[in-house]
Structure formats: structure tokens, C-alpha cells
C-alpha positions in Angstrom: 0.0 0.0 0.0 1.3 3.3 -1.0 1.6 6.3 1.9 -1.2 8.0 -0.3 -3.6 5.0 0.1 -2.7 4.7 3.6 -3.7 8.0 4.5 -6.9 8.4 2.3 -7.4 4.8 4.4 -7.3 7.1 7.4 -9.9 9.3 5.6 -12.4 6.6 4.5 -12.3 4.7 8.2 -12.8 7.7 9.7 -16.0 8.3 7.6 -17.1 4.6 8.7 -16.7 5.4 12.3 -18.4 8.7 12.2 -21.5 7.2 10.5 -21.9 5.0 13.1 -21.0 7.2 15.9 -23.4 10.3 14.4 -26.7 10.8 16.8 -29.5 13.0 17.1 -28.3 16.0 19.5 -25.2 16.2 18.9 -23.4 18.9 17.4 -21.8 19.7 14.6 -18.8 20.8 16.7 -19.3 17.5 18.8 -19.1 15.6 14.9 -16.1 17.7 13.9 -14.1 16.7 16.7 -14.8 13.3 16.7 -13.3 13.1 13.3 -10.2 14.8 14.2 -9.7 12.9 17.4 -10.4 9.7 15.1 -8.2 10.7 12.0 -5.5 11.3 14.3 -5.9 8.3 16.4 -5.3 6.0 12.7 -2.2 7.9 12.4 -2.9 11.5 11.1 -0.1 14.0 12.3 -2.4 17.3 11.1 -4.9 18.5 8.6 -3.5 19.6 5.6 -6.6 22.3 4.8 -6.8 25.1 7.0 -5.8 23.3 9.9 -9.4 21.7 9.3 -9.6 18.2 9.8 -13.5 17.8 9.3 -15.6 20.8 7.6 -19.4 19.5 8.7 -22.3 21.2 7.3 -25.8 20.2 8.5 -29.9 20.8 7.1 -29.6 23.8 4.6 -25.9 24.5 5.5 -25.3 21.7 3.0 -26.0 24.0 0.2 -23.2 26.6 1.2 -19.7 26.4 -0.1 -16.9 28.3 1.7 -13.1 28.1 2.0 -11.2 26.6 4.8 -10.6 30.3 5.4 -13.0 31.3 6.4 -15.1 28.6 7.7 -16.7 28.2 11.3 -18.3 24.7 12.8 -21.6 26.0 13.8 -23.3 24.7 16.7 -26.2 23.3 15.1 -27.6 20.4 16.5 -28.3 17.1 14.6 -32.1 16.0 14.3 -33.5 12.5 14.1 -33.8 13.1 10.0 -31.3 15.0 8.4 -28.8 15.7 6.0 -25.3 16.0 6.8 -21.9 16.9 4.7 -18.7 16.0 5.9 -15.4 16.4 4.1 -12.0 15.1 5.5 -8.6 16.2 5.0 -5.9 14.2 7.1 -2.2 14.5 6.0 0.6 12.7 7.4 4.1 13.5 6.5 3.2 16.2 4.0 0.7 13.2 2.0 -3.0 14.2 1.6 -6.2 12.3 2.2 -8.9 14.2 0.7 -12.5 12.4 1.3 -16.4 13.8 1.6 -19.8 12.3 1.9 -23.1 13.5 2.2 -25.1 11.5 4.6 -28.6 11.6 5.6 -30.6 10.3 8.7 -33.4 8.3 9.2 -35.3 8.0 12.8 -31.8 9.3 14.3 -29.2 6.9 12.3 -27.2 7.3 9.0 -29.8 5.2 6.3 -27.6 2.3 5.6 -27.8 2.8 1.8 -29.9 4.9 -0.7 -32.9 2.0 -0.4 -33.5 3.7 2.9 -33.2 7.0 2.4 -36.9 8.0 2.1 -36.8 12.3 1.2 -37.3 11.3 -2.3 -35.3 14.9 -3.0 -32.4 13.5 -0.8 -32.4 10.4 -2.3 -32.1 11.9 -6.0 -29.2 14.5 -4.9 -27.3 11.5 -3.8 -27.8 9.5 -6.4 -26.6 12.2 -8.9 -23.5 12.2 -7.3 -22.8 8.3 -8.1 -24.3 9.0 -11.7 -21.4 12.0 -12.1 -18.7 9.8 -10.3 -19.7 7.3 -12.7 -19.4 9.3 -15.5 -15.5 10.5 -14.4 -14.7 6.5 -14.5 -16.3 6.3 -18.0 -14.8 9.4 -19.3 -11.4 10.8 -18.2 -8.4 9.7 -19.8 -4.8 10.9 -19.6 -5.0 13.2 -22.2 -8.1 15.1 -21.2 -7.2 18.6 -19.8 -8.6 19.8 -16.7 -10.7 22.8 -17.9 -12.2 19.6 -20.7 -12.9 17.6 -18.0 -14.5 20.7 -16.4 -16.6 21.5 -19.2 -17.8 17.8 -19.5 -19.2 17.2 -16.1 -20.4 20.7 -15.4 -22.7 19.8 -18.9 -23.6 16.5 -17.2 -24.3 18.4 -13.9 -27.0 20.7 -15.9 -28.8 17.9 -18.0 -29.4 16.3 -14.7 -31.1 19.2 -13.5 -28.8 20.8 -11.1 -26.3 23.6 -10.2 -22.6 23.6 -9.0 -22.8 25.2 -5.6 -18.6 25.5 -5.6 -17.8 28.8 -4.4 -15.3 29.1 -6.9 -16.9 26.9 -9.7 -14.1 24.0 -9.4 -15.4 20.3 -9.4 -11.5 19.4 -8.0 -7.9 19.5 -7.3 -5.1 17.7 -7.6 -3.1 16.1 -4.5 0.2 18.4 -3.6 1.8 18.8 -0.6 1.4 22.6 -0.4 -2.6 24.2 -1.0 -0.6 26.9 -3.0 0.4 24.3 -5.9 -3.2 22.6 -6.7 -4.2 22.6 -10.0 -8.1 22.6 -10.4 -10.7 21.1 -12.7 -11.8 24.7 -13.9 -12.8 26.3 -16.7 -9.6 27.0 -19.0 -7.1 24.9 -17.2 -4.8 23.4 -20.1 -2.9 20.7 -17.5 -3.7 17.1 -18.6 -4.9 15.1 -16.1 -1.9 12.9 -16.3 0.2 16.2 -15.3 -0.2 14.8 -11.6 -0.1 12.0 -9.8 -3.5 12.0 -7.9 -6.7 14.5 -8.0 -9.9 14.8 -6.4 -13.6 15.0 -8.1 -16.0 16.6 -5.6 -19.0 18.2 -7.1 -20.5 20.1 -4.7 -24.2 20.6 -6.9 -27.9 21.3 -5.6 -31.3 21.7 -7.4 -32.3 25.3 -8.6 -33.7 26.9 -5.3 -33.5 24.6 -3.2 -31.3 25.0 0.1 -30.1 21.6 0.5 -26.5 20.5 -1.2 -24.9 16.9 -1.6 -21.2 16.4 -1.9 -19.2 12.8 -2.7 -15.5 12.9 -2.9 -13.0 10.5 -4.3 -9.0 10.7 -5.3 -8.3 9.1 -8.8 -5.3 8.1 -10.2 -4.7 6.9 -14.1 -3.0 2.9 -13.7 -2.4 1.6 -17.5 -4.1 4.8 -18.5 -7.7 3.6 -16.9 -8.8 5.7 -13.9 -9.0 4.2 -11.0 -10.3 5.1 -6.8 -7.4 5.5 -4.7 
């Protein structure tokens, strides 16, 4: 296992535990932390955005998009149905684990898959975000530039009947080891995707007027020039 997988390992457990651990009452401060604690606990030295380890956005926060910057864990309290967004960023040693997910509850529990989600407008935002994952898998190659790959998904984003909520329009980044030297899947970029080693697809997208947002994150890598998950 590469130190790359290993720490976007530390990302994805820590998304496991949190889903179980996540109940009613709590905060979002109270979820923040226990992500932290948890990251750091699987061998996390830091958090490589903002000194953020967990940015956690609950009910119609989902919908807002703000840097690292500028961000501040509200102290909004979880209800027995909700939506929550959660996006990770351990590092260890300078390597970056990047890793979100949107996850809604159900009579005070994370719905153990999208058969029991039952907000049928829930449901559909999450479901998007597979078809547009999806869609990276089936259409990225090496050559593609970032601002192509841009221009592709936020198409796909639109004939599905929704909006990219990004505050800066960008549906990803690729892995560095300083925040200064991303490149970003934005309109224009001429870097080919096979310019890095590893880069993130996180559309952050909504319906047209309505509050709520939905966010899935991943790190890709090309391996014998087919995309693959890290």
C-alpha cells in the first residue's frame, strides 16, 4: 500500500466510524471533533486544509460552499432526520487524504444505503453524485485537460437538473503537498490530467432553489491509463 492510500485509508475509516457514531443532539462541533480525534488516532499528524480536519455542514448548510478560510463549525444540533456533509482532509508527512460524503438520517441513524433514504429529493441528490462519479470513471483519460474535464461534467451536472454550488466553480484538485500548488478542474485549465499523480472529483451541486446540497468525494489516479479510486 502506498503512503497515499494509507492516508486516504485514514480518511475513509474515519467516515465509517463517524457514520456509526453520528446521533441525534449532537453537534456539529461535537461531529467535527470526533473526526479529528479519530483521523489522528489512525495515524494523522495534522490537517492539511486550513488546519481543518473535518468541515461539517448540517440541514440547509449543505448548500453553502466556503473556503477553509473562512469557515466556522456552527453549533447546530443534529435532528433524528437529516442531511449531513462531511469532508476530510488528514495529512501525514506532508501526504494528503482528501474524502467527503453527504449523509442523511433516518429515525436518528445514518440510512444504511440509498434504499432507505426516504426524502425522495435526498435520495435523488445522492444518487446524482454516483451517476457523475460514474461518469469521471467512464470518461477521463490521460489526455483530457482539466478545464475539458471541467466543461464535460459541469454539462452533465445541468442535463441532470442541477447547479454547482462550488464557491469558486471548481469540481476538483489535484493532491500536492502545499494548497498553493493545486491545479483545479476549472474552466480553462490546459494541464492534462496525467500532469499529476492524484486529483480529487467533488462536485459540490444542488437543485435550482432549493437549500439543500450533496457532496461525494474521491481521489483518482490513471494505472495503465484507466482511472481508478485510490
Amino acid at each position: 500500500m502506498t503512503e497515499h492510500e494509507k492516508v486516504q485509508r485514514i480518511a475513509k475509516d474515519t467516515m465509517a466510524y463517524i457514520e456509526r457514531a453520528i446521533r441525534p443532539g449532537m453537534t456539529l462541533r461535537d461531529v467535527r471533533r470526533l473526526c479529528e480525534e479519530k483521523m489522528l488516532s489512525l495515524g494523522a499528524d495534522s490537517f492539511w486544509y486550513w488546519d481543518i480536519g473535518a468541515l461539517v455542514f448540517a440541514g440547509e448548510e449543505t448548500g453553502l460552499s466556503v473556503s477553509g478560510r473562512d469557515y466556522q463549525t456552527s453549533d447546530r444540533r443534529i435532528g433524528e432526520k437529516d442531511i449531513v456533509t462531511i469532508d476530510l482532509s488528514p495529512q501525514r508527512e506532508n501526504v494528503w487524504g482528501d474524502f467527503a460524503r453527504t449523509v442523511v438520517l433516518e429515525d436518528g441513524r445514518a440510512a444504511d444505503g440509498l434504499s432507505f433514504v426516504e426524502d425522495p429529493e435526498w435520495r435523488d441528490g445522492l444518487l446524482t453524485e454516483q451517476a457523475l462519479h460514474q461518469r469521471l470513471l467512464c470518461s477521463a483519460d490521460p489526455s483530457m485537460t482539466f478545464g475539458e474535464l471541467y466543461e464535460d461534467m459541469n454539462r452533465y451536472i445541468a442535463e441532470l437538473g442541477y447547479v454547482n454550488l462550488d464557491f469558486l466553480g471548481n469540481l476538483g484538485h489535484s493532491i500536492a503537498s502545499d494548497r498553493k500548488d493545486r491545479i483545479y478542474i476549472e474552466k480553462g485549465n490546459a494541464e492534462r490530467l496525467s500532469s499529476v499523480g492524484y486529483f480529487t472529483f467533488e462536485p459540490h451541486i444542488g437543485l435550482p432553489g432549493s437549500p439543500y446540497g450533496y457532496k461525494h468525494e474521491n481521489i483518482y489516479f490513471f494505472r495503465n491509463g484507466r482511472l481508478s479510486e485510490l
